[in-house]
C-alpha positions, -999 to 999 in steps of 0.1 A, spaced: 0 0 0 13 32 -9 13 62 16 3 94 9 28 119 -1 34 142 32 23 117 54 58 109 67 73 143 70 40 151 91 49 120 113 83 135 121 70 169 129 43 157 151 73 137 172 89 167 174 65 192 180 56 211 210 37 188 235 7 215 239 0 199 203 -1 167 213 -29 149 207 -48 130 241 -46 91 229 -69 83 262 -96 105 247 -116 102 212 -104 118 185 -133 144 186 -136 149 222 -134 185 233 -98 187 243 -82 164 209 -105 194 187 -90 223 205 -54 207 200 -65 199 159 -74 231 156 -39 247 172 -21 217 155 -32 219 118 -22 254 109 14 249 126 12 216 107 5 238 73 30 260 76 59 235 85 50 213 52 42 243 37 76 246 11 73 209 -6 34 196 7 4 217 7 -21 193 25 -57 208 27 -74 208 65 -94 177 49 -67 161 43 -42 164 76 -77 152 96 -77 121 82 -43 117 86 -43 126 124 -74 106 127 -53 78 112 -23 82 134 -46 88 165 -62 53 156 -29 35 159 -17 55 185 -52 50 207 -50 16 200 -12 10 213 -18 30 245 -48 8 249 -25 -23 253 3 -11 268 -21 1 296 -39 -34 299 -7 -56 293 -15 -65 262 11 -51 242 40 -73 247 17 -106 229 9 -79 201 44 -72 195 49 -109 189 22 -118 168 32 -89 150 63 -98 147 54 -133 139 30 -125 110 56 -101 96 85 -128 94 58 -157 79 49 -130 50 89 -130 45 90 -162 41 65 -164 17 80 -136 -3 113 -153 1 100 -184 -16 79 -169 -44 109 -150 -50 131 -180 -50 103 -200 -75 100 -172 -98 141 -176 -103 142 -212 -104 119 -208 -133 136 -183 -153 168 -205 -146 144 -239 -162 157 -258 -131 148 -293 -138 133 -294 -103 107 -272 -109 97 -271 -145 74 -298 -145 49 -276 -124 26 -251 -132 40 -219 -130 9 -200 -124 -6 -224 -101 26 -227 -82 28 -190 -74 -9 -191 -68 1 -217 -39 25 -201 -27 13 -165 -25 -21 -181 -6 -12 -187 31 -44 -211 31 -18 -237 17 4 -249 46 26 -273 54 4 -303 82 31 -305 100 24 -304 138 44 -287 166 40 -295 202 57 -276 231 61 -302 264 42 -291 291 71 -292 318 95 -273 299 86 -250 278 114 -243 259 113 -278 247 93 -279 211 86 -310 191 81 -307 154 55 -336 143 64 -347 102 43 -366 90 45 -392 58 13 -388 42 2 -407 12 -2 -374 -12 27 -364 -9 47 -364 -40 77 -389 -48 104 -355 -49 91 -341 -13 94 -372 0 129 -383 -2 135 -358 26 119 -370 48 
């Protein structure tokens, strides 16, 4: 998804902006007190992207609604204790879509290589596969009970699979 143009620069300068501009994340974005601040904050916003952006007051609301959003919704689970098992599922979503990217990536070479490992396949379908995260591997991991930093990965041979896959196993 591609950000808007401004968007950043108005990131930085809200960082670094006097904290009477600072938005309340324990209040709504439209209570009383975050609507005085927007209407203090936008002009100083204006004139600071001014030079290169020229944002209209439309525009820099959504935007601080957006980043309010977020913001809100951080505070939120940092103040309930929630925020640390975010983080990781975060974290553990964004690593999975590199590995995905990793192997389309790694497909789409082995194909314009003709690697004899791979040619016999669908190239569409393959992609399709790999791009859809509905299409997973069965295998099962178990973590033992009395200590946890024990983890047992479960492989099983099942009767699909094909002849190549199977000779690692």
């Amino acid at each position: 998804m591609k950000k808007a143009p401004g968007l950043n620069e108005m990131k930085t300068i809200i960082k670094t902006i006097d904290s009477e501009f600072s938005l309340n994340y324990d209040q709504t974005f439209t209570s009383a007190n975050n609507c005085e601040i927007r209407r203090k904050l936008i002009p100083e916003l204006q004139k600071s992207l001014a030079p290169k952006f020229r944002p209209s007051v439309t525009q820099l609301t959504k935007w601080l609604n957006s980043i309010h959003k977020s913001r809100r919704a951080t505070a939120r689970m940092r103040n309930s204790g929630k925020l640390p098992k975010d983080l990781r599922r975060v974290h553990a979503n964004n690593r999975q879509n590199d590995k995905k990217l990793r192997r389309i990536k790694a497909a789409k070479e082995l194909f314009r290589k003709n690697d004899p490992n791979i040619t016999d396949y669908n190239k569409e379908s393959l992609l399709r596969m790999l791009a859809d995260r509905a299409f997973h591997s069965p295998e099962m991991s178990d973590t033992d009970e009395e200590d946890r930093s024990k983890t047992v990965v479960n492989v099983y041979d099942l009767s699909w699979r094909s002849a190549e896959v199977s000779i690692y196993f």
